[in-house]
C-alpha positions in Angstrom: 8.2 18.6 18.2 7.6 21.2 15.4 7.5 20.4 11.9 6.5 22.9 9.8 7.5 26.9 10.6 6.3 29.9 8.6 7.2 33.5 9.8 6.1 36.2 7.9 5.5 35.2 4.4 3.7 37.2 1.6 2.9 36.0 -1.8 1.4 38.5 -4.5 1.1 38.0 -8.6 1.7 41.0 -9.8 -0.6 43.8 -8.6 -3.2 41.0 -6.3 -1.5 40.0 -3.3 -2.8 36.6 -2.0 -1.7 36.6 1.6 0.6 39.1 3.4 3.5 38.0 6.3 1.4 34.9 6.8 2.8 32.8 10.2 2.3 29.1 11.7 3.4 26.7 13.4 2.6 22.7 12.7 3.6 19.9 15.4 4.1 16.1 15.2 0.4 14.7 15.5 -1.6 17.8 14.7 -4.0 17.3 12.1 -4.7 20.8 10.3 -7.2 21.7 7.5 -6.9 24.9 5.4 -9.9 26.3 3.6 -10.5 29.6 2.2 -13.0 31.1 -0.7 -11.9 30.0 -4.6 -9.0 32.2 -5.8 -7.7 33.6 -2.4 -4.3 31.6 -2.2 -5.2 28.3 -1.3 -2.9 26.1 -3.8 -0.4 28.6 -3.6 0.0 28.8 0.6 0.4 25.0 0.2 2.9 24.9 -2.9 5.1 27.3 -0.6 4.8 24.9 2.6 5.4 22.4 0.2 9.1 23.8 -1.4 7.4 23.9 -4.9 7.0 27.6 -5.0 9.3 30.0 -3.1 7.4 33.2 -0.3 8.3 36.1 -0.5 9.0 39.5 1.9 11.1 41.0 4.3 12.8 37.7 6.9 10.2 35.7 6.0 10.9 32.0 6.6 9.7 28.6 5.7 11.1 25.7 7.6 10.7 22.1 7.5 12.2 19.9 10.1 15.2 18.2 8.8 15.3 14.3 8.9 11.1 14.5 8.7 9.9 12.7 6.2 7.2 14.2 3.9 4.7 13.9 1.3 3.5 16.3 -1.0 0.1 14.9 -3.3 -0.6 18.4 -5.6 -3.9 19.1 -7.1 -2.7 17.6 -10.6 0.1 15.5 -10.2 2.1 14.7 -13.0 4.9 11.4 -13.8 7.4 10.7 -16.4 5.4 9.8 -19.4 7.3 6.8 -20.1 6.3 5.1 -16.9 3.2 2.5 -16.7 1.1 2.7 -13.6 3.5 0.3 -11.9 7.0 2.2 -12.9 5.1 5.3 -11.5 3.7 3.9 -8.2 7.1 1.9 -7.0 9.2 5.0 -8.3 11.2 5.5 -5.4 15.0 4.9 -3.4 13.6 2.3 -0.9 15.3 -1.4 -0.7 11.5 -2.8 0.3 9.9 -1.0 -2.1 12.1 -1.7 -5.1 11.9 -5.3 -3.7 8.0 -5.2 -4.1 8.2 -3.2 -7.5 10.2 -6.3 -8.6 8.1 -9.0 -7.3 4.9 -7.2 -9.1 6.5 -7.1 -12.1 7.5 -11.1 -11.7 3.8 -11.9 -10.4 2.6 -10.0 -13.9 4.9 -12.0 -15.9 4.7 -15.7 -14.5 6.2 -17.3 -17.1 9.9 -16.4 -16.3 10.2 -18.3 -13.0 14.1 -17.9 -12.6 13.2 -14.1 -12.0 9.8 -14.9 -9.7 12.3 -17.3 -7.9 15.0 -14.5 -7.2 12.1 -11.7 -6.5 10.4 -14.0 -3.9 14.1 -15.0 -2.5 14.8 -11.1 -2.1 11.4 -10.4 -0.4 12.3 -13.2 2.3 16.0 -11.2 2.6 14.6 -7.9 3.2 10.9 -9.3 5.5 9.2 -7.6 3.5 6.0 -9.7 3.0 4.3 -7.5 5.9 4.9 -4.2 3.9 3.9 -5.7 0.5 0.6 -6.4 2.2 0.4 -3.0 3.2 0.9 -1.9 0.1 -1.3 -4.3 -1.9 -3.9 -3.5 0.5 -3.5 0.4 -0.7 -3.1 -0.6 -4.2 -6.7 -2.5 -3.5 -8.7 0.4 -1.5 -7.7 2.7 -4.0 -8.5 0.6 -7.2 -5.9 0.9 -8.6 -5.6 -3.0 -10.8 -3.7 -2.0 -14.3 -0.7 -2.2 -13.3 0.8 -2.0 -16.8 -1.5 0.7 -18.4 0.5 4.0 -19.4 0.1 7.0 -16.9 -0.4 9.1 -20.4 -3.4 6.9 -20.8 -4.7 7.6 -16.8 -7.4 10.3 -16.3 -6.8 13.1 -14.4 -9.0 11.1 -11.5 -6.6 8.0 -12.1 -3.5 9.9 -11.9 -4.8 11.5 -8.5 -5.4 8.2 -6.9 -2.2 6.7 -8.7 -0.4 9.5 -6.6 -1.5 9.0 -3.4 -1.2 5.4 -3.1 2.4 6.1 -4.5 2.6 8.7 -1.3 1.1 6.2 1.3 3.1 3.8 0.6 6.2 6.2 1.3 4.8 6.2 4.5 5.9 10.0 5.5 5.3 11.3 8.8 4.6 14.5 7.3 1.7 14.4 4.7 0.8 17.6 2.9 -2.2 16.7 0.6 -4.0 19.1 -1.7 -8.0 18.0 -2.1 -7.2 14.2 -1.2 -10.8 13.4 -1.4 -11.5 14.1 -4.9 -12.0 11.5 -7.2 -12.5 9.1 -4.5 -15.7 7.4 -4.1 -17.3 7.3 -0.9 -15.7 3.6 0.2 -12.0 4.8 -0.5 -12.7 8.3 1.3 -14.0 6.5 4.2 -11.1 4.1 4.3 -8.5 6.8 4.1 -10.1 8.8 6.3 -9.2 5.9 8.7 -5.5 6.1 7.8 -5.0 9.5 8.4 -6.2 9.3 11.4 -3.3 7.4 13.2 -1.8 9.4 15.7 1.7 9.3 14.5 0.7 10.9 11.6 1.0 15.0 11.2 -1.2 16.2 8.2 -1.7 19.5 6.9 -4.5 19.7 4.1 -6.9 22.0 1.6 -10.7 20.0 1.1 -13.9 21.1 1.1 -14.8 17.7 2.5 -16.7 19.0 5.9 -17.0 15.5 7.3 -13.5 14.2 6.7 -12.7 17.8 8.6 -14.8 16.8 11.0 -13.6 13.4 11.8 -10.0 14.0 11.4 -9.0 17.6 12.1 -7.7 19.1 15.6 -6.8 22.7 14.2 -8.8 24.7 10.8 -6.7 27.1 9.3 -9.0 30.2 7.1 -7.7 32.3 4.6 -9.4 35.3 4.8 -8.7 38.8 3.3 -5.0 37.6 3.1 -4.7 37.1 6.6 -4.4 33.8 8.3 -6.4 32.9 11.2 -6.5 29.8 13.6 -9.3 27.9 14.8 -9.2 24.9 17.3 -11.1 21.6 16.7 -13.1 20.5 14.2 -15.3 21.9 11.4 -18.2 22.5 14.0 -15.9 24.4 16.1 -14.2 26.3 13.1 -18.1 27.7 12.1 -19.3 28.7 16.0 -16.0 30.6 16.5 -16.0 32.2 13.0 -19.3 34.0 13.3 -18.1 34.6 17.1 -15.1 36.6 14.9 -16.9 37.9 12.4 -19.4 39.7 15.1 -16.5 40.7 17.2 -15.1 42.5 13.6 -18.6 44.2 12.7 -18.2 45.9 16.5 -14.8 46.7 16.3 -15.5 48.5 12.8 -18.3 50.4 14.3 -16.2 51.6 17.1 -13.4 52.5 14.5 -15.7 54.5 12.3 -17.2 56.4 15.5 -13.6 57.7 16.5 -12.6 58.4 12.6 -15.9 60.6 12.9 -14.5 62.3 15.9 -10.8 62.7 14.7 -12.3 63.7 10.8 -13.9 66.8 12.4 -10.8 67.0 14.2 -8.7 67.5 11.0 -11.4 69.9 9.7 -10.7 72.3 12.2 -6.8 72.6 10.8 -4.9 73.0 13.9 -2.1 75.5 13.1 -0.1 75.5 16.0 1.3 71.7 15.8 2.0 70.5 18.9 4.2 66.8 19.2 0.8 65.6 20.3 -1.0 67.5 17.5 1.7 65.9 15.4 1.2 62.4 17.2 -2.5 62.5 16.6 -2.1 63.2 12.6 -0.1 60.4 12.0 -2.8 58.2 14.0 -5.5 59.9 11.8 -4.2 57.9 8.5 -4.4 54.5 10.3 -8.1 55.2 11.8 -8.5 56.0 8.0 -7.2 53.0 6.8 -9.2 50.6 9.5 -12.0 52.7 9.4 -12.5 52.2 5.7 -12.3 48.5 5.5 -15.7 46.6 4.9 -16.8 43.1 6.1 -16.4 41.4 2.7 -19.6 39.1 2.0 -17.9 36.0 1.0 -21.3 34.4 0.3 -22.8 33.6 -3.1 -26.1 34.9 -3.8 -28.4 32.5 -5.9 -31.7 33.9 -6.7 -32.4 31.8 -9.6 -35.9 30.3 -9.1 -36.3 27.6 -11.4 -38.9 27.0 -14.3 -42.7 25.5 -13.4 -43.0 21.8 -13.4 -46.0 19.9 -14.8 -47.9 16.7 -13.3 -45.8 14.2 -15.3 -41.6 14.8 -14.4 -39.6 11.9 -15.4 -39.7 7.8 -15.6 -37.7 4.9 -15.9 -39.9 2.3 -17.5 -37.4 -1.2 -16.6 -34.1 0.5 -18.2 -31.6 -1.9 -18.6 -27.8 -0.5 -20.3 -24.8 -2.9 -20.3 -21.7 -2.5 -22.5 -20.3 -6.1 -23.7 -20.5 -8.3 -20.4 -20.3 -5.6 -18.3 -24.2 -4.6 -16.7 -24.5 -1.0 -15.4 -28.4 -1.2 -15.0 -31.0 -4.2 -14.7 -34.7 -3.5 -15.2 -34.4 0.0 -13.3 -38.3 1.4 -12.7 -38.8 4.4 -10.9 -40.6 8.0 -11.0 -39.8 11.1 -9.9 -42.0 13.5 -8.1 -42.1 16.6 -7.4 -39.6 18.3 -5.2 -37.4 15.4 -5.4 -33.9 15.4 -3.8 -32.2 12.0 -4.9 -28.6 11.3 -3.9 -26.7 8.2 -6.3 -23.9 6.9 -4.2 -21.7 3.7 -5.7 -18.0 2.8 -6.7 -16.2 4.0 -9.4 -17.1 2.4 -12.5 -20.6 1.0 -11.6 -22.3 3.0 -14.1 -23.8 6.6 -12.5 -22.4 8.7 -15.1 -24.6 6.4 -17.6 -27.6 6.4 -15.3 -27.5 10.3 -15.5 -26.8 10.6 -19.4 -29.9 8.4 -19.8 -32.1 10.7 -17.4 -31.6 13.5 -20.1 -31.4 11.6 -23.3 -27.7 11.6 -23.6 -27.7 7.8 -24.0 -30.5 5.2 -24.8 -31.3 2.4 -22.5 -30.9 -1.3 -23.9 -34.0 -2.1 -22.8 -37.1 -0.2 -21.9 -38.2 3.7 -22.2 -36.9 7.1 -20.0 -40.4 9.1 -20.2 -39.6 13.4 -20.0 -42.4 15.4 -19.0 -42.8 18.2 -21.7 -42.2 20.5 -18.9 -39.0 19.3 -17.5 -35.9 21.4 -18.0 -32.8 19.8 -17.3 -29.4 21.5 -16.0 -27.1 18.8 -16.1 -23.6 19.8 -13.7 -20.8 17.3 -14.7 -17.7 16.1 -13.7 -15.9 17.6 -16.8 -16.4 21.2 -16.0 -16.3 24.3 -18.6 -15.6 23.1 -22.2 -14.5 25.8 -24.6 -13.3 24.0 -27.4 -10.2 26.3 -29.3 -11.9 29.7 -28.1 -11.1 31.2 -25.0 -13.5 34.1 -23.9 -13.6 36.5 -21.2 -16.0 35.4 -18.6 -18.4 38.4 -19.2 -19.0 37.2 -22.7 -19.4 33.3 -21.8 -22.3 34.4 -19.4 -23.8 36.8 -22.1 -23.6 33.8 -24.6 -26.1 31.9 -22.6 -27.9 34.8 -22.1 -28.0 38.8 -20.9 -30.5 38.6 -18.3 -32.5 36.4 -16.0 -36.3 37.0 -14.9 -37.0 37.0 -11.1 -39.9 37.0 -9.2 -42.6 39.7 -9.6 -41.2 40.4 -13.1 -37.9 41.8 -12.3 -34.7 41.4 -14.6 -30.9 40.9 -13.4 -28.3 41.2 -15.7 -25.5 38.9 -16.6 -23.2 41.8 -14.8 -24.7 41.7 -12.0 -25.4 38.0 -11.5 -21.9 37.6 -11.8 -21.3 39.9 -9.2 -23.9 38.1 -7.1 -21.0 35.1 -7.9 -18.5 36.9 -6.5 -16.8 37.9 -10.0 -15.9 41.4 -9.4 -16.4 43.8 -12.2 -12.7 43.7 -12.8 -12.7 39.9 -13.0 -15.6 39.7 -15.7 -12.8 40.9 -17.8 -10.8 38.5 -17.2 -10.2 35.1 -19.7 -11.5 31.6 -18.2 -8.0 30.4 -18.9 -6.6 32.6 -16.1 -9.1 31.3 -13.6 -8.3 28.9 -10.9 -10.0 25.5 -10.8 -12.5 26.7 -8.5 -13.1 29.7 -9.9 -13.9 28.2 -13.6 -16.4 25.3 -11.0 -18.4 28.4 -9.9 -18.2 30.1 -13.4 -19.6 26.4 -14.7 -22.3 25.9 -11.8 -23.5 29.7 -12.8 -23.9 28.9 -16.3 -26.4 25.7 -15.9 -28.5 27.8 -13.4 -28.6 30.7 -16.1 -30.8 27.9 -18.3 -33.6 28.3 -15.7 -33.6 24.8 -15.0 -36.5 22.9 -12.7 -34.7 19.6 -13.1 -31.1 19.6 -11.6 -28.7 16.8 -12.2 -25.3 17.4 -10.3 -22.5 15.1 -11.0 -19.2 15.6 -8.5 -20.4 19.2 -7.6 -18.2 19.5 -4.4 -14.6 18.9 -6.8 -13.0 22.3 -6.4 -15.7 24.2 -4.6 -15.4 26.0 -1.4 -16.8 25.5 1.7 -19.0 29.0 1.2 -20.3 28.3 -2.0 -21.0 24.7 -0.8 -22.4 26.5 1.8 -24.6 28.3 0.1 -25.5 25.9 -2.7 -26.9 23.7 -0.4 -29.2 26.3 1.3 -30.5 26.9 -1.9 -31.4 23.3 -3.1 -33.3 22.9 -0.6 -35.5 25.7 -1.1 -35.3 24.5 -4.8 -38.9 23.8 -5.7 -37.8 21.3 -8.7 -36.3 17.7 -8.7 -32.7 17.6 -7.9 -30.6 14.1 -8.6 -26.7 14.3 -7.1 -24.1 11.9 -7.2 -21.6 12.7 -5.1 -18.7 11.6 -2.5 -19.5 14.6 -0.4 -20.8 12.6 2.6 -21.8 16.0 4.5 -23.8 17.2 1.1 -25.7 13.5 0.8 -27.0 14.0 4.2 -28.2 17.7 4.7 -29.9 17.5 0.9 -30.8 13.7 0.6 -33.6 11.5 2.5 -33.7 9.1 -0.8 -30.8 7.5 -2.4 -30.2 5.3 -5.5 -27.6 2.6 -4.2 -25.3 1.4 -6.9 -24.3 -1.7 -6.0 -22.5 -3.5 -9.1 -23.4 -5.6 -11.7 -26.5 -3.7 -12.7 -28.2 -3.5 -9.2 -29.5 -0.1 -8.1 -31.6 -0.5 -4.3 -33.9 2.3 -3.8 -33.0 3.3 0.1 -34.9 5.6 1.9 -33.2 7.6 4.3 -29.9 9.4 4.3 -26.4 7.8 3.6 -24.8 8.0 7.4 -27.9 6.0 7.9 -27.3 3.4 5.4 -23.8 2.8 6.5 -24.6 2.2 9.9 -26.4 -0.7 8.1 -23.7 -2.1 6.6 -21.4 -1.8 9.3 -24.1 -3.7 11.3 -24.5 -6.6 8.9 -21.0 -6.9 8.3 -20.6 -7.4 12.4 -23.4 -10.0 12.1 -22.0 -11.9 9.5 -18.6 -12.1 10.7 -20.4 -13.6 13.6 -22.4 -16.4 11.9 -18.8 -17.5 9.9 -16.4 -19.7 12.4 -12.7 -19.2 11.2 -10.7 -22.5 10.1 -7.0 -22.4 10.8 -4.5 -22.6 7.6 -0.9 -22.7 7.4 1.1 -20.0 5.5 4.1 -20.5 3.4 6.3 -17.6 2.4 6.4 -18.9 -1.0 2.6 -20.3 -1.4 1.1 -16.4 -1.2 -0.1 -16.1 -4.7 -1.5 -19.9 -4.5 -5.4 -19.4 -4.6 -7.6 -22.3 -2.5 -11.0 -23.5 -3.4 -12.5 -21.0 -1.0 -11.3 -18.3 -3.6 -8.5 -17.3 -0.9 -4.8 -17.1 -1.0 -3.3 -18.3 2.3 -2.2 -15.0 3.0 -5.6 -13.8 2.6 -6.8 -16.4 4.7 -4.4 -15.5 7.3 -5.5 -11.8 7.3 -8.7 -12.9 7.5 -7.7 -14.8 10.8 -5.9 -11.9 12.0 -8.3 -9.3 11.4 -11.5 -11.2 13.3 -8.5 -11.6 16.6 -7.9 -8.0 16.2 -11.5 -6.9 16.0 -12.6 -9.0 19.1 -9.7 -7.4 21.2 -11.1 -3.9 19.9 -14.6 -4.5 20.6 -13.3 -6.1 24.2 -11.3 -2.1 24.6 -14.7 0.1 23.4 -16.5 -1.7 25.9 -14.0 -1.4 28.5 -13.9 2.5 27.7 -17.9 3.4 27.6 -17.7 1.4 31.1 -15.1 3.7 32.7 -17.2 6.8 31.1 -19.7 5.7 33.4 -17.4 6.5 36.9 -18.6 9.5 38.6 -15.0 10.5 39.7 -13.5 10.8 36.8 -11.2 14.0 35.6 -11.3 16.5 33.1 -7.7 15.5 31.8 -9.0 11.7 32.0 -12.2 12.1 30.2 -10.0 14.0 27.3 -7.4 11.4 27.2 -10.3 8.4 27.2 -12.6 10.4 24.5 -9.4 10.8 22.0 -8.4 7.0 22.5 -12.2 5.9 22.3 -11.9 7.8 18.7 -9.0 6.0 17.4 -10.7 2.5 18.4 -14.0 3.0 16.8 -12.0 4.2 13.5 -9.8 1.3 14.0 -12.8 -1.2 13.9 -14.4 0.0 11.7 -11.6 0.2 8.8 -10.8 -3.9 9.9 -14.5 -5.0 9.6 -14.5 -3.4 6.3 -11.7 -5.5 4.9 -13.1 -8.5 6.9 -16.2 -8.0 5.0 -14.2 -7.6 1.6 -12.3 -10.5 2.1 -15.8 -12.4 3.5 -17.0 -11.9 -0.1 -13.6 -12.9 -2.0 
């Protein structure tokens, strides 16, 4: 059953045209990712799929199924200002959810029990203690806990996880999501990665998250050059069969400019006696022409920014503590760095990384204990709050030349801010441009440029994936880790941790940071092992539920409900564990068929995703 149906759409601003008679198709199920450079149309392909922002040209078409339900979460999403976080996530036209919205609010304010009474009595009317578990569960994973703080009070990370647990629990079959995964730490990204991968769901999404690509996609969509083109399978498959393109267009533009030679000398001779072929072969002169003077665009950043020399003695943490009131960030931290250095911090929201990293450069003093700088070290500190102009806006030519008009290379060679910017794929045109009028990504490259210009040799790089593209990721990465200086990234960027990151600093709450060497798929595997052990080692003890005892928490620390789920989830995971096993057995048949192995790989997928989303909740509620 098809969805979604473009035919022929263009979309230009003025004299830059984004995409021209752009065309696709999305079914029921398919899981498709879009990605393209920074500035190429991204957003605004999406918007128009979306209804938000009308296409334009000759019979062009955008169609959504009628009777599909879907859900649009925007890069910045925006609710009525009047609204706490509560008003803003239950806003909708749904019985159930209204019914939930109301027994919230009661649950918040106890005290009037004729109203919690008549909220419960409704929820037993409608069943819907099932769906309010659902949605407390999404309310949970996504951290969202003030109910009651004003959404004008939210940051713009707050207000992009406020909107997507208000979209999930909509529960539309049709989810159109624009960068999902930022502002999510790596826990929430892995559980919604889960979600979204239920078959009944059809998805159509911009990220730059490679893994959650990987994991999740069947079809990559690239915008290239304004055209569209299709890719089948995951982001591994999307890279072999672009440089298989990409190969296939540096021939075909050889061949093209062979016969322009040919036709060009040709036209030199003037023909005067113009035959209808003569006539024929003109007019096919101008689109040789045209193809023949297209170039293969490099669409790849060129860093060539070698760092400062680091001394002996880098950086230590002499037993740093820092805690605000009762809350403890870090507890007798001691560590020092060495040279060539790639650390990865990985933790939950709120655990204190952002504080780690201000003490690292002086930003902030520890409670406790000394941060040593080597009188070599020179940081470049990349964070999540981007570009900050104040009141002045400035053309992006002049921001770069503010820092400085040239940087050294090696062998004593100069490059100018021009043509560094250039190198960052600003085009001579666009250095004239204001940073105002860039896109998000655009002012992200524009930022990452400006800390390199600094000549760092200590790089600190909070959130650097947020509103980069895959090729400057791509190329970024590259670079670090020819980067002879120490490098320290937080990041939810799971594909980033791994490829840069054989060290990471563990943020685990409450002022605890574990020093774990190796990479982050690695420690996960971990976890997920000793959360399988210990749900082994704890027997389950049978409760009773009553509809109107849910909120009633036991001395195990518990609601019944809770306990219940808990129950429920250890069933749930022994039947899926009893099904992988089951599966890797058949794999070993000799006889088996193409069309079987396919059909027995894709439901192996969706058990082991399965699994593993229930023992993480097992293990959450294990700890409650």
């Amino acid at each position: 059953m098809n969805y979604l149906t473009l035919e022929n759409v263009t979309k230009s601003y003025g004299e830059k045209t984004l995409f021209r008679n752009v065309s696709l198709q999305v079914n029921k199920g398919q899981k498709v990712a879009l990605i393209a450079k920074n500035g190429s149309g991204k957003t605004t392909l999406m918007r128009v799929i979306a209804g938000t922002e009308p296409g334009e040209g000759e019979n062009s078409k955008v169609q959504l199924r009628k009777g599909v339900r879907v859900g649009y979460l925007p890069q910045e999403p925006e609710f009525f200002h009047g609204h706490n976080a509560l008003e803003a996530v239950f806003d909708s036209d749904s019985e159930t959810i209204l019914a939930i919205r109301r027994y919230e609010l009661a649950i918040l304010h106890p005290h009037n029990e004729a109203e919690l009474q008549a909220a419960i009595s409704r929820m037993d009317d409608l069943k819907a203690w099932d769906y309010e578990s659902r949605v407390k569960e999404i309310l949970f994973k996504l951290n969202i806990t003030n109910l009651e703080q004003s959404v004008t009070t939210l940051s713009g990370g707050q207000k992009k996880r406020l909107a997507l647990a208000k979209l999930l629990i909509e529960e539309p079959e049709f989810l159109i999501l624009d960068e999902p995964t930022n502002h999510l730490d790596l826990d929430m990204i892995e559980w919604l990665e889960g979600y979204l991968k239920q078959p009944n769901l059809t998805l159509f999404m911009v990220t730059h998250d490679r893994y959650f690509m990987q994991n999740i996609c069947d079809t990559i969509l690239e915008l290239d050059r304004g055209e569209l083109y299709k890719y089948t399978g995951g982001y591994s498959d999307f890279l072999e069969k672009k440089a298989l393109r990409m190969d296939n267009e540096s021939i075909e533009l050889d061949k093209t400019q062979k016969v322009f030679k040919k036709e060009l000398e040709w036209m030199r001779r003037s023909p005067k006696a113009r035959t209808v072929k003569a006539n024929a072969r003109i007019e096919r002169f101008g689109e040789i022409e045209e193809k023949a003077s297209k170039r293969l665009e490099n669409d790849n950043i060129q860093i060539e920014i070698k760092g400062q020399r680091l001394g002996g003695k880098i950086l230590e943490l002499h037993y740093v503590s820092k805690a605000y009131g009762d809350l403890k960030l870090v507890t007798d931290f001691h560590y020092k760095f060495k040279k060539g250095e790639r650390v990865g911090i990985v933790g939950k929201n709120g655990v204190g990384k952002s504080t780690f990293l201000h003490m690292l450069t002086g930003e902030e003093r520890p409670d406790t204990g000394r941060v040593v700088s080597g009188e070599t070290v020179v940081f470049g500190y990349y964070t999540q709050e981007g570009l900050n102009l104040g009141n002045s806006d400035k053309r992006v030519i002049d921001f770069i030349k503010d820092i400085a008009e040239y940087i050294p290379l090696d062998k004593g060679q100069k490059l100018t801010a021009a043509a560094l910017l250039e190198r960052f794929l600003f085009t001579r045109d666009q250095q004239q441009v204001y940073i105002s009028q860039l896109s998000g990504g655009e002012r992200r490259r524009l930022y990452l440029l400006s800390i390199l210009m600094r000549n760092p040799n200590f790089l600190i790089l909070d959130e650097p994936t947020n509103d980069l593209d895959v090729m400057t990721l791509n190329v970024l990465e590259e670079w670090l880790l020819e980067f002879p200086g120490c490098v320290v990234i937080v990041s939810h960027d799971r594909f980033l941790l791994d490829k840069l990151c054989e060290h990471l600093f563990i943020f685990e709450g409450n002022g605890q940071i574990k020093d774990y060497n190796g990479r982050y798929m690695d420690y996960r595997a971990e976890q997920l092992e000793m959360a399988q052990e210990l749900r082994q080692q704890q027997p389950t003890k049978r409760t009773e539920e009553k509809p109107r005892e849910q909120m009633v928490r036991t001395e195990s620390g518990l609601t019944n409900k809770e306990k219940n789920e808990l129950k429920k989830l250890e069933r749930e995971i022994a039947e899926l564990e009893t099904r992988k096993t089951q599966l890797h057995d058949k794999f070993a048949q000799a006889d088996l068929s193409l069309p079987e192995i396919d059909k027995m790989t894709k439901e192996l997928q969706q058990v082991e995703a399965s699994l593993e989303e229930k023992e993480m909740r097992w293990m959450e509620l294990s700890d409650m």
